[in-house]
N, C-alpha and C positions, 0 to 999 in steps of 0.2 A: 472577353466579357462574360460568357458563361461560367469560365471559372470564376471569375471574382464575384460572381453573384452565387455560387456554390459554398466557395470560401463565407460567404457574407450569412448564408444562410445557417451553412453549419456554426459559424458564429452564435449568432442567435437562438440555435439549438442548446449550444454549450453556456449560453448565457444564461437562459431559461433554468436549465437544470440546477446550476450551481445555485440560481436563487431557490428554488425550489427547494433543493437538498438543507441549503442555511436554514430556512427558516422551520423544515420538519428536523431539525437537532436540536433547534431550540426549544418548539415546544415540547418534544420529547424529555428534553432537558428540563424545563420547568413543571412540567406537568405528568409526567411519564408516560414512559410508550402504551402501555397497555390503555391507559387513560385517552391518547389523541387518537382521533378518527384522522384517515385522508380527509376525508372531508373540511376535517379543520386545517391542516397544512394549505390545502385550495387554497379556502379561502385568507387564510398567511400570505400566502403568498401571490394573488390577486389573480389567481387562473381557475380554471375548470375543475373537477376531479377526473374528467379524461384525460385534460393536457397530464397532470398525474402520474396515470396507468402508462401513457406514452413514455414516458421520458422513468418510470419507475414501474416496472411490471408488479411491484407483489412491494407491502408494505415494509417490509425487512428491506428491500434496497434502498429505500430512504436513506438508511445508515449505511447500509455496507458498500454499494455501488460507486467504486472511484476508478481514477485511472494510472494505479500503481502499478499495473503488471505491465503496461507500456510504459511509465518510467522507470520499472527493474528491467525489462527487457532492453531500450535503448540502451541504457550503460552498458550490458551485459556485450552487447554486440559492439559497444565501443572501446572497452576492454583487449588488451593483448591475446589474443589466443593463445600463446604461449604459455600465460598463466594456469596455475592448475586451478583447477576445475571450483572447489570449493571458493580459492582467495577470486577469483572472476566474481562467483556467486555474490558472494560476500562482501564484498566491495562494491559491490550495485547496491544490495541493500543497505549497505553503510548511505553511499550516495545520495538514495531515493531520499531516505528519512532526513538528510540535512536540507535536500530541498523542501521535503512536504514539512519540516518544521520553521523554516523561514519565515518570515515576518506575519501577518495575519491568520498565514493557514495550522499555525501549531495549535492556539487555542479548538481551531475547529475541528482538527482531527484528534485533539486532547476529549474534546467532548463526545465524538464518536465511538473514542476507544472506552469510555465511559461506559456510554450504551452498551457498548458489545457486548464487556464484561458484567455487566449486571441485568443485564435481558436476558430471560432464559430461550428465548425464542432468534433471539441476535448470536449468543454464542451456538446454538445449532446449526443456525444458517451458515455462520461464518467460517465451519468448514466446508464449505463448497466453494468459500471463494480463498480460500486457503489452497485449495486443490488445484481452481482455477489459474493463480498465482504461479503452484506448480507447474503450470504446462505450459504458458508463459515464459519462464525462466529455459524450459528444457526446449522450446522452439527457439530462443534465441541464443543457445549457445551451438544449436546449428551445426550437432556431429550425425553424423550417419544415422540417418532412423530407422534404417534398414537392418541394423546389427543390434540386433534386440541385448547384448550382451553390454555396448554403448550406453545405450538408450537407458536401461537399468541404472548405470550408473550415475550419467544424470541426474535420471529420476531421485536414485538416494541418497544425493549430494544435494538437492533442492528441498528434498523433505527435511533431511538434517539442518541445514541453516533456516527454514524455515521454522523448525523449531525451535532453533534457539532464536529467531528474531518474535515469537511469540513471546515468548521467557520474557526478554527484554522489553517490547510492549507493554506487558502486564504491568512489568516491576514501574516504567515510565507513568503508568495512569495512575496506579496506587501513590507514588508520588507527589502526585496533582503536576508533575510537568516539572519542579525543580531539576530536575538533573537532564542530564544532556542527552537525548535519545539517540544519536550516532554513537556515542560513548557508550553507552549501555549496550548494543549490539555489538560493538565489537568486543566487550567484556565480555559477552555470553559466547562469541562465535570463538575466541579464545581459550573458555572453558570447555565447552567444546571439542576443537580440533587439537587445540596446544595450541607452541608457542609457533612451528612451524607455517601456521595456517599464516601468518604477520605478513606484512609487505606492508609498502608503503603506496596506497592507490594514486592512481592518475590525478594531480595536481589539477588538471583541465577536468576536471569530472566532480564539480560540488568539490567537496572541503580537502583541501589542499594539503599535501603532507603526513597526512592523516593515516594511522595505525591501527591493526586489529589488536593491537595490543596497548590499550592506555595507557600504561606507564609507562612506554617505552619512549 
């Protein structure tokens, strides 16, 4: 019983925020950011400006605040070990984005990534949860962090696809969302590493059959 009143609660937790988050993209979206107060997303969204601060500490996580670096992280860790190190990487983020663009959630992360890039105060922030993302990735590929010589590399396999999964973002928002956002990063993670980087990801793992190299 306790768990399932735990479970029940975090529920509620997660339910709360998501409406919360919808409805400060929207009026960000209609109105612009600099223009909405929390105080209007509150009252958007039928809560307090505490509940808010709780569930969003500082106004920029309105936007930026998701739970990708737990779903690039699980793939990561459900991936072969075997794989080298980038096609793992890279294959999560192919992954992630065919789920976060799935049915409802594409337009809302379409309009987030909106935000990002034309707030000047959203793309400052969003390097720290770029970084964030980074450490994420390099905790769950889960090699010796002991061997700072590892750990490096990691780290510069994570910032490199990272950057090329930025490239790819951008190019998907500038688009207004016609082309395919899995598609797009693996085009960029392609130009990138080459052709080598390619495989074919985990059929069980989001888009099935699926290549870092599109026309292949």
């Amino acid at each position: 019983m306790p768990d399932q009143r735990s479970r029940l609660r975090d529920q509620r937790r997660a339910d709360t925020q998501r409406a919360i988050q919808a409805q400060a993209v929207r009026l960000f979206s209609e109105r612009g950011y600099d223009a909405t107060t929390v105080h209007d997303v509150a009252e958007a969204a039928g809560v307090s400006p505490m509940t808010v601060y709780r569930h969003f500490p500082t106004k920029e996580d309105l936007v930026l605040l998701d739970d990708r670096g737990q779903l690039v992280a699980e793939r990561i860790a459900a991936a072969p070990a075997a794989q080298p190190l980038v096609r793992r990487i890279g294959g999560a983020l192919i992954e992630s984005a065919a789920a976060l663009t799935g049915g409802s959630h594409r337009d809302f992360l379409l309009a987030r990534l909106r935000l990002m890039i034309s707030t000047p105060a959203l793309r400052a922030k969003h390097l720290d949860n770029q970084y964030a993302l980074q450490q994420a990735i390099v905790a769950a590929v889960g090699d010796d962090a002991a061997d700072p010589d590892a750990a490096f590399r990691v780290q510069a396999a994570a910032s490199a696809c990272l950057a090329a999964l930025h490239t790819a973002v951008v190019r998907w928002a500038e688009d207004d969302g016609r082309t395919d956002l899995p598609a797009l990063i693996s085009t960029a993670l392609t130009a990138a590493f080459g052709d080598d980087v390619g495989g074919r990801a985990d059929p069980s793992h989001g888009r099935p059959d699926d290549q870092f190299e599109t026309g292949a």
